[in-house]
C-alpha positions in Angstrom: -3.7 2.6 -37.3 -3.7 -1.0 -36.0 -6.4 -2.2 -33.7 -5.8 -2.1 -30.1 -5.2 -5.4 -28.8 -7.2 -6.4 -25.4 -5.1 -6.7 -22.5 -5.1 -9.2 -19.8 -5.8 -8.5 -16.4 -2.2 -9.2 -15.8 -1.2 -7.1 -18.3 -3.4 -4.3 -17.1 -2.0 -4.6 -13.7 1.4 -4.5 -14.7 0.9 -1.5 -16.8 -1.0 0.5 -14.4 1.7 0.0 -12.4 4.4 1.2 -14.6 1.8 4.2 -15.2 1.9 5.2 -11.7 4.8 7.2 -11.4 3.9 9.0 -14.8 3.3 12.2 -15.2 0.2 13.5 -18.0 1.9 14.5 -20.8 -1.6 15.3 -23.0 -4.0 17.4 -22.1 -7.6 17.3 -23.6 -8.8 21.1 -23.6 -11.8 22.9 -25.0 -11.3 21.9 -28.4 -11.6 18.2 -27.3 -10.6 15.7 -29.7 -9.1 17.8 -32.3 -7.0 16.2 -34.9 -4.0 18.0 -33.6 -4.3 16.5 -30.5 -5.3 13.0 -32.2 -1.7 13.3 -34.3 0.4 14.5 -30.9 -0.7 11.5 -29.3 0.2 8.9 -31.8 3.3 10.4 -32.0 3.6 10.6 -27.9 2.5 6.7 -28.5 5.1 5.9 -30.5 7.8 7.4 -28.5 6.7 6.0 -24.7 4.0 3.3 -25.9 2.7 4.0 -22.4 1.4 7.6 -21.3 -1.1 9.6 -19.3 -3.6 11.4 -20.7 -5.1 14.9 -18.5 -8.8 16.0 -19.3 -9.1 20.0 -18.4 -12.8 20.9 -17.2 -13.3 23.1 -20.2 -13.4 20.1 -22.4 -16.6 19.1 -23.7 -17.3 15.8 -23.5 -17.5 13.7 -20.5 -13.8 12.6 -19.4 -14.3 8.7 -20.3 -15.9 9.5 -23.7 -12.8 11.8 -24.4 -10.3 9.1 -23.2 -12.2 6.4 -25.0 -12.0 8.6 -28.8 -8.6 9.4 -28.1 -8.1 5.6 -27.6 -10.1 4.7 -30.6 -8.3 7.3 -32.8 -4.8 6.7 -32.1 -5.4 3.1 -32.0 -4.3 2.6 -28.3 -5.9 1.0 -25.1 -7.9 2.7 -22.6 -5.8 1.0 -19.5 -7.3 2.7 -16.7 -9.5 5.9 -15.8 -9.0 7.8 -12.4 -10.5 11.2 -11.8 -9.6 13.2 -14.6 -6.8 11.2 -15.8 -6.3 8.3 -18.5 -3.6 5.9 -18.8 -3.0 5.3 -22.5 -0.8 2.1 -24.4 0.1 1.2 -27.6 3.0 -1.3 -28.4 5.5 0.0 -30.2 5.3 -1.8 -34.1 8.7 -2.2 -34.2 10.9 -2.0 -31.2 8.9 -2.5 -28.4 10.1 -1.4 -25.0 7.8 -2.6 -22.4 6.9 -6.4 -22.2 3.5 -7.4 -21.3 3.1 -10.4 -18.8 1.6 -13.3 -20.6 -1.9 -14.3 -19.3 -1.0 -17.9 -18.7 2.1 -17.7 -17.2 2.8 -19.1 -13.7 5.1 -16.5 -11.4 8.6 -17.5 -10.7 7.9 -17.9 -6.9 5.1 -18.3 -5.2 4.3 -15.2 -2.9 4.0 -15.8 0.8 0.4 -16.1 1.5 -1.2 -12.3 2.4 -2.2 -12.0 6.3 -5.8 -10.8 6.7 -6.0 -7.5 8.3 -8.0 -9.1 11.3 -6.8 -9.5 14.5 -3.1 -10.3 15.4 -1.2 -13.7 15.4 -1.2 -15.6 18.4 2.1 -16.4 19.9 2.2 -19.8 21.6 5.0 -20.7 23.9 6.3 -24.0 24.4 4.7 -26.5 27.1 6.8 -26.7 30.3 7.6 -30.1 31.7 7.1 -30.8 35.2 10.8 -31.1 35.1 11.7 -28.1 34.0 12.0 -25.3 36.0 11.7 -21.2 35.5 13.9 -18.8 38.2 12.6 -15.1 38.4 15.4 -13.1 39.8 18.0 -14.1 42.5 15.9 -14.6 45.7 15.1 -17.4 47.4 11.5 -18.9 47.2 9.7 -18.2 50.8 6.4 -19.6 51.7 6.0 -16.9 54.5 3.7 -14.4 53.5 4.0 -10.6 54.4 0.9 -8.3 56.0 -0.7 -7.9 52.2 -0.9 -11.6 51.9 2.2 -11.7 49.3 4.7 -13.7 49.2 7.5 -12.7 50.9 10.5 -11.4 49.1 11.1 -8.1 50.1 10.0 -6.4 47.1 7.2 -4.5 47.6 8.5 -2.2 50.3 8.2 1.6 50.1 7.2 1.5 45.9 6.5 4.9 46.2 9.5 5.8 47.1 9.0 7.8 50.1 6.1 9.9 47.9 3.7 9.1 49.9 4.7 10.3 53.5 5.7 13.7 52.1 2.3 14.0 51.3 1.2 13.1 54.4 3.2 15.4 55.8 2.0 18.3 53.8 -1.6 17.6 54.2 -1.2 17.8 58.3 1.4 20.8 57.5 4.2 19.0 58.7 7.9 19.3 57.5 
C-alpha cells in the first residue's frame, strides 16, 4: 500500500463535500479491524477512491481509533469524523476519478463578499431637492384643519365603518 498523501484544507473541503451525499458502504462491527474488512475496503477504495465508513456500537475500539487503523491499513486518508461515521479517500493509482483542488490555486471568480448575519441593510433614499415635489393621492392640499386637529382632506371620516354606533346601539339596547 502507498502512503496516504496529506490533504489540503481545500482539498479536504472539497471532498467532504463530495462525501456528503454518500451513503456508508463499510461497516466496522464487533470483530473490528479484521483483515476481511481491511481487504473489502481497499478494494471499495479502489473502485470509488472516496467512501464512508459506519462504526456499529458493538465494535471495540473507540470510533476514531477504528477509522484511523482502517486508514492506516488500507493506505487511505482519514478526511473527516462525524458521529459514528468516517469519510475515507484514496486516489485511484491509475485512473483517477476525482480531482483534488490544488492548494495554491486562486478561484476563477471572486465570490461576492458574505453578509454578516447582524442586523439588516439600511436602505437610503435619494435626497429630495427643494425643487422637487412628492403628490400623495388626488386631493388638493388644504391648510384648514378639521375638529382632531388634522389636516383637512376628508379622509378620516367614519374609519370604522359604521362599527362603532351599532355598538352603541347595542350597549343602550337600541336597534
Amino acid at each position: 500500500m502507498s502512503a496516504p498523501m496529506a490533504l489540503s484544507g481545500k482539498a479536504n473541503r472539497y471532498l467532504r463535500s463530495l462525501g456528503h451525499p454518500l451513503k456508508p458502504v463499510v461497516q466496522i462491527g464487533k470483530e473490528g479491524v479484521s483483515d476481511g474488512l481491511i481487504a473489502a475496503t481497499a478494494q471499495t477504495l479502489l473502485d470509488h477512491e472516496l467512501i464512508k465508513v459506519r462504526v456499529l456500537g458493538e465494535a471495540p475500539e473507540d470510533r476514531h481509533e477504528s477509522l484511523q487503523a482502517l486508514a492506516k491499513k488500507t493506505g487511505s486518508e482519514l478526511v473527516q469524523v462525524i458521529g459514528r461515521t468516517g469519510l475515507l479517500y484514496r486516489r485511484h493509482p491509475e485512473k483517477p476519478r476525482i480531482q483534488l483542488p490544488r492548494a495554491g490555486a486562486k478561484p476563477a471568480a471572486k465570490p461576492a463578499p458574505a453578509r454578516s448575519h447582524g442586523a439588516p441593510r439600511a436602505v437610503v433614499p435619494p435626497a429630495l431637492d427643494s425643487a422637487d415635489s412628492v403628490e400623495f393621492g388626488d386631493h388638493e392640499d388644504s391648510d384648514e384643519e378639521d375638529e382632531d386637529g388634522f389636516p383637512e382632506d376628508g379622509l378620516d371620516e367614519d374609519l370604522d365603518g359604521g362599527l362603532g354606533a351599532d355598538l352603541d346601539d347595542e350597549e343602550t339596547g337600541g336597534a
